[in-house]
C-alpha positions in Angstrom: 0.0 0.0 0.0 0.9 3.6 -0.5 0.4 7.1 1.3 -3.0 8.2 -0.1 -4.4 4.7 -0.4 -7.9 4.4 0.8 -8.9 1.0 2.6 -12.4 0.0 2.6 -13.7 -2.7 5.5 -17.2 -4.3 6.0 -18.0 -6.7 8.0 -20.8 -9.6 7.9 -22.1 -11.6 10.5 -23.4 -15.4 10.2 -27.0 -14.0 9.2 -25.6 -12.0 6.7 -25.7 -8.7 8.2 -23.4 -6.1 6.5 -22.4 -3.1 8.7 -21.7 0.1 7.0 -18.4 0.2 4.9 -15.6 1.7 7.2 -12.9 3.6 5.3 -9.2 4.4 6.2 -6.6 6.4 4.8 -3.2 4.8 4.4 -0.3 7.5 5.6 3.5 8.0 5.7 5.7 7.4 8.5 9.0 9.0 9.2 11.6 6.6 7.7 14.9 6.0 10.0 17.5 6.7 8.2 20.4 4.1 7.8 24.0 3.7 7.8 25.6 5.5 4.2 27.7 2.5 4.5 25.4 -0.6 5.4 22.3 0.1 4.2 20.9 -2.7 6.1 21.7 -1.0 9.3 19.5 1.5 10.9 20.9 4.4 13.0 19.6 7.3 14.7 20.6 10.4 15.5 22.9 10.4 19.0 20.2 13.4 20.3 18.1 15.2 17.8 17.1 18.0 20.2 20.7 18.5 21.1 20.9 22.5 20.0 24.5 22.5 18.7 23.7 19.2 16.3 19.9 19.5 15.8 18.4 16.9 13.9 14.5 17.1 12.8 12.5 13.6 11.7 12.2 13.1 8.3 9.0 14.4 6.0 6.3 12.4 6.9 5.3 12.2 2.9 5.6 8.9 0.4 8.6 10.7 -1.3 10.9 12.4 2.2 14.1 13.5 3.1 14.6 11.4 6.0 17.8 12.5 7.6 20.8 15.1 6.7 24.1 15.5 8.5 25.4 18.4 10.2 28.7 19.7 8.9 31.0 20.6 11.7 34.8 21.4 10.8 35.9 21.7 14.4 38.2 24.8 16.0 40.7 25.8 13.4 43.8 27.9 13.8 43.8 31.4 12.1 46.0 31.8 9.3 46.8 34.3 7.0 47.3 31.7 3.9 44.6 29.9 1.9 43.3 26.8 3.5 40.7 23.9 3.3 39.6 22.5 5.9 37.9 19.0 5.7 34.6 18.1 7.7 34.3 15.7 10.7 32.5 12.5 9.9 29.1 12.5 11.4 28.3 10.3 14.1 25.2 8.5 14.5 23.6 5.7 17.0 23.0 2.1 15.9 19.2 1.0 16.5 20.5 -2.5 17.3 22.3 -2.0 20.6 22.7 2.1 21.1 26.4 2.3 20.1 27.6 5.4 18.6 29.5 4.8 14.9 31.0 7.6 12.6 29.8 7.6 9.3 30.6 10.0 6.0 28.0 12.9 5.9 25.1 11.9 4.3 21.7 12.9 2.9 19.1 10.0 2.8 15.8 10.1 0.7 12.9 8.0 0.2 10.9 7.5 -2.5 8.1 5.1 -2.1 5.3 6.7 -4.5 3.6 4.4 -7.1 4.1 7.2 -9.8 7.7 6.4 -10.6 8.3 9.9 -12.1 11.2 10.9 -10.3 12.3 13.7 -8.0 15.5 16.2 -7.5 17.3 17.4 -4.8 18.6 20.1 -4.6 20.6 22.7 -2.1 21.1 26.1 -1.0 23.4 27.9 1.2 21.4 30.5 3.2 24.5 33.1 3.0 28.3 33.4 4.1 29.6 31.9 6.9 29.5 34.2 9.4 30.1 35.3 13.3 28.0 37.7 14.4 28.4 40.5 11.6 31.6 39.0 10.7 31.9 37.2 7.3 34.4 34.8 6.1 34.5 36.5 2.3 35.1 34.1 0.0 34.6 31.2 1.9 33.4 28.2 -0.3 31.9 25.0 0.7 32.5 22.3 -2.0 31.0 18.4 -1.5 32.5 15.7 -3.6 32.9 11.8 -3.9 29.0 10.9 -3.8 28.5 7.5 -3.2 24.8 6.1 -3.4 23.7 3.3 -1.6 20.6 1.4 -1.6 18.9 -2.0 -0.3 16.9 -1.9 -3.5 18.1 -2.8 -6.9 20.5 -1.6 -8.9 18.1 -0.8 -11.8 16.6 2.2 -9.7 20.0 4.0 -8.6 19.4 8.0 -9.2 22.5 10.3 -10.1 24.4 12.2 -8.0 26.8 15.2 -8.4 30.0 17.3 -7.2 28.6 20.5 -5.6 29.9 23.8 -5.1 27.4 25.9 -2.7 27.1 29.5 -3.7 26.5 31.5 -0.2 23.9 34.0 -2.6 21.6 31.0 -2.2 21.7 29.9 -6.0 20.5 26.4 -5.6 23.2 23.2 -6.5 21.4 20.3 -7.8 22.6 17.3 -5.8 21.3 14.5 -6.9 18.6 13.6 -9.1 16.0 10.5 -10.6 14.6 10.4 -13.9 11.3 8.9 -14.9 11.5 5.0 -13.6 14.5 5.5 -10.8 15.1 6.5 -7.4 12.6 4.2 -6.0 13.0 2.8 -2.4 15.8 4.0 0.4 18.7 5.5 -1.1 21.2 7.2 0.9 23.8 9.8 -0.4 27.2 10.2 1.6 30.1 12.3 0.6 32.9 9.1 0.7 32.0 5.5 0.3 33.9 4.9 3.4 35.4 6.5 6.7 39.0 7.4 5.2 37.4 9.1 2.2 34.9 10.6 4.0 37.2 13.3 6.0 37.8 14.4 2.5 35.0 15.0 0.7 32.9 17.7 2.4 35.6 20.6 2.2 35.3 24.3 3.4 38.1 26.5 1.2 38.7 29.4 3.5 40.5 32.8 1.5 44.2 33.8 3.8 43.0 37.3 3.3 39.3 36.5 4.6 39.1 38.6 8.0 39.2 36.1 10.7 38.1 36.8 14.9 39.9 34.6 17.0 37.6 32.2 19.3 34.4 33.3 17.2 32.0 30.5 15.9 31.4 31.1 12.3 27.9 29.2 11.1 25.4 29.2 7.8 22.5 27.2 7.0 21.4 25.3 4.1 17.9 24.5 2.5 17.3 20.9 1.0 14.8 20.8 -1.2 13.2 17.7 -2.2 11.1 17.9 -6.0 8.9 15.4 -6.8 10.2 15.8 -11.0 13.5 14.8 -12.7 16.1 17.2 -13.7 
């Protein structure tokens, strides 16, 4: 059954008595995201109220974004040269016994609609990095080596891409499904393992960018889940 699908229940007794037709509307259920690396392994976030790593549930909708890592680069030294600084891997909770694992940063996305037309994701940074009124100019955030990963089959695998965010807010298409793909869990991490992983979300910070020491520079960023192909 699908979100939207309509059940319809009678009942009869022995003397053939028919009560009135009982209908019930089939909906979606936040889907727990899994590990990038085992898709057969469900994980959790270690505290999704927790206000410095805040994680929401995913869309409650037959095609969702159920889960999307925070990217968190740690205290840096300031430096008057160029640099690029690489992303911790995220860290989430196994279902199965509570243990906390680090995992590449990921995006995960269901699709279970009976339409098949495909969807898009897509991504915006919601401005520059900044501290207060304090900008990091020319900071760019760049995501590379997707790797997607699935339990369903291989025949439905969607496309994903390199991105560069643009701190205007231009949205980056991330990864995409045409007409027939995408269907099922599919998750989309940055490294299709731990060693690549502290490589592949990367934050390219300018040496002449004005820098304060011990300030906490933070943006956000919009996903946006499209129920159409590219």
């Amino acid at each position: 059954m699908y979100a939207g699908d309509v059940v319809s229940v009678t009942a009869t007794d022995v003397a053939g008595n028919t009560s009135t037709e009982t209908n019930v509307t089939v909906t979606a259920e936040s889907k727990m995201p899994v590990d990038p690396m085992n898709p057969t392994n469900p994980v959790m976030p270690v505290n999704p109220t927790d206000p410095e790593d805040p994680h929401e549930p995913g869309t409650k909708s037959a095609l969702s974004i159920d889960y999307v890592s925070n990217f968190r680069f740690g205290e840096q030294e300031i430096s008057g040269q160029n640099k690029v600084y690489t992303a911790q891997l995220d860290q989430v909770k196994q279902a199965s016994n509570e243990s906390i694992i680090q995992v590449p940063n990921f995006i995960q996305v269901t699709d279970q609609r009976r339409t098949n037309t495909g969807w898009k994701l897509t991504v915006q940074q919601n401005g520059q990095l900044k501290s207060g009124v304090n900008e990091l100019i020319g900071a760019e955030l760049k995501l590379t080596n997707p790797f997607l990963n699935s339990t369903s089959a291989v025949q439905y695998k969607p496309e994903a891409n390199t991105v560069i965010l643009d701190p205007n807010g231009a949205p980056q298409d991330v990864a995409f499904a045409d007409q027939g793909k995408g269907l099922g869990t599919w998750t989309i991490a940055y490294g299709q393992n731990k060693t690549e992983g502290t490589t592949s979300v990367a934050l390219f910070v300018p040496g002449a960018a004005y820098k304060v020491a011990g300030a906490q520079y933070k943006t956000s960023l919009t996903w946006t889940l499209a129920d159409t192909p590219l």
